[in-house]
C-alpha positions as a Markdown table, in Angstrom:
| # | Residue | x | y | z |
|---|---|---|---|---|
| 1 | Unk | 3.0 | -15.0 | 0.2 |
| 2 | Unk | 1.9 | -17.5 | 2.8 |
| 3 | Unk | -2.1 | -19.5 | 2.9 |
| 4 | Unk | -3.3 | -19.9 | 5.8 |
| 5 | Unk | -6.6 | -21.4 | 6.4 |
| 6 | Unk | -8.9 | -19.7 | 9.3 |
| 7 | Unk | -9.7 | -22.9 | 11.0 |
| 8 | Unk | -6.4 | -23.3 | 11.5 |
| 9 | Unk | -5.1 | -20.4 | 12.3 |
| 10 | Unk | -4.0 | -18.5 | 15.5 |
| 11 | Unk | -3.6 | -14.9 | 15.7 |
| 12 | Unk | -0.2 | -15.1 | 16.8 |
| 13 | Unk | 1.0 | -17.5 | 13.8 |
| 14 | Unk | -0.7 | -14.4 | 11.4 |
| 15 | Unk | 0.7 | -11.6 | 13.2 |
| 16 | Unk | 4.5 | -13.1 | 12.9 |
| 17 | Unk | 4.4 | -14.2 | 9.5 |
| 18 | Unk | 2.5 | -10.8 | 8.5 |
| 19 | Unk | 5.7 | -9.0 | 9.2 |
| 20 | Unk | 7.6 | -10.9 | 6.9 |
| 21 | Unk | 5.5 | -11.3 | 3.8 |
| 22 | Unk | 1.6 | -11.2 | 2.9 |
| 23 | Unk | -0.9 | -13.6 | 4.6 |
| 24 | Unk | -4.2 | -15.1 | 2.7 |
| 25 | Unk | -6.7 | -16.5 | 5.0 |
| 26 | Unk | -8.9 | -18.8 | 3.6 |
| 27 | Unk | -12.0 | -20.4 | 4.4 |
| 28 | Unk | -13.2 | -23.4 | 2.2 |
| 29 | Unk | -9.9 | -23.0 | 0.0 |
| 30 | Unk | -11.2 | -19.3 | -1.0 |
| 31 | Unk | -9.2 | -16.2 | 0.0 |
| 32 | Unk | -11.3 | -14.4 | 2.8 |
| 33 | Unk | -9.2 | -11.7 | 4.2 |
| 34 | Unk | -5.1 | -10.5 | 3.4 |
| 35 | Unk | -3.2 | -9.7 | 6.0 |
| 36 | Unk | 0.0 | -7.2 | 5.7 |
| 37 | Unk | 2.2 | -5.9 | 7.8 |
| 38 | Unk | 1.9 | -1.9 | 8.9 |
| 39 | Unk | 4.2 | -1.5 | 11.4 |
| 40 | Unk | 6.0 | 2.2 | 11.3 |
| 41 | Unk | 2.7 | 3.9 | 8.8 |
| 42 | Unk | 0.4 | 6.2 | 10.3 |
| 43 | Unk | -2.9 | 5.6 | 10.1 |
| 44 | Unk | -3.4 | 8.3 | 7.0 |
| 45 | Unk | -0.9 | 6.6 | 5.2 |
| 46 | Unk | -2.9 | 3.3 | 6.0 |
| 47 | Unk | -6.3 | 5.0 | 4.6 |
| 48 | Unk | -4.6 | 6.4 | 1.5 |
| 49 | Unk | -2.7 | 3.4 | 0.9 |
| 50 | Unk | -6.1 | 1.0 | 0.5 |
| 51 | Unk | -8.1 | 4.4 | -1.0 |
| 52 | Unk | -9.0 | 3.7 | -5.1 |
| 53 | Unk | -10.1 | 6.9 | -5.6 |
| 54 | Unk | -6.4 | 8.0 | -4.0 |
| 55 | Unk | -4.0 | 6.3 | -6.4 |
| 56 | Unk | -6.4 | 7.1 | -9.5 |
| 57 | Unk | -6.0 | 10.7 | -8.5 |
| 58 | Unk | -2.1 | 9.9 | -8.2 |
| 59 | Unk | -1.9 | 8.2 | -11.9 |
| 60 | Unk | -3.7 | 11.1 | -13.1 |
| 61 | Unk | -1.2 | 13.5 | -11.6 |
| 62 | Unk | 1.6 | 11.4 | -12.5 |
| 63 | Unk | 0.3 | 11.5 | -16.7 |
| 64 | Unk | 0.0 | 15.6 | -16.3 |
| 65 | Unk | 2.9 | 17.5 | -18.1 |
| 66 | Unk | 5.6 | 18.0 | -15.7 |
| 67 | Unk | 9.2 | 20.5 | -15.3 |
| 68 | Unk | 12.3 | 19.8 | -13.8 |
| 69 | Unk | 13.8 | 21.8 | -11.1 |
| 70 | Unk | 16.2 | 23.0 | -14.0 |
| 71 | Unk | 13.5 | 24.0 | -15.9 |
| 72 | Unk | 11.6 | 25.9 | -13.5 |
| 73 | Unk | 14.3 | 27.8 | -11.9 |
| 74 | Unk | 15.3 | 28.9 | -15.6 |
| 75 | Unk | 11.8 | 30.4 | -16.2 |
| 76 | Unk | 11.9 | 32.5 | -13.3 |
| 77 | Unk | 13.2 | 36.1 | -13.4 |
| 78 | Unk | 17.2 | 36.3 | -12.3 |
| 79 | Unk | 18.3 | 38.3 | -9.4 |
């Protein structure tokens, strides 16, 4: 992760080292902004990714009681 402070930066010098790793801008030696690289998402995955309420809902899915492939295809009625 790179520091970058705003009065010295350019947007060119945040874009390029944003592909490569996250970028804190500061102002007054405080964190003001975090910059990281999106190239390739869609602008869904983008919303969801920064979305609280989305990976609460995910962690709660994730802790439900779950059945393998296995499991599943043995519960259902044979051919």
């Amino acid at each position: 992760m790179t520091t970058i402070n705003v009065e010295q930066a350019t947007l060119e010098t945040c874009l390029e080292k944003s592909q490569r790793e996250r970028v804190i801008l500061t102002r007054n030696g405080k964190p003001v902004a975090l910059l990281v690289n999106v190239e390739g998402m869609d602008a869904e995955q983008i919303e969801l990714g920064s979305s609280g309420q989305f990976w609460k809902m995910m962690a709660e899915r994730r802790a439900q009681f779950t059945v393998s492939r296995e499991q599943l295809e043995e519960q259902l009625p044979g051919e």
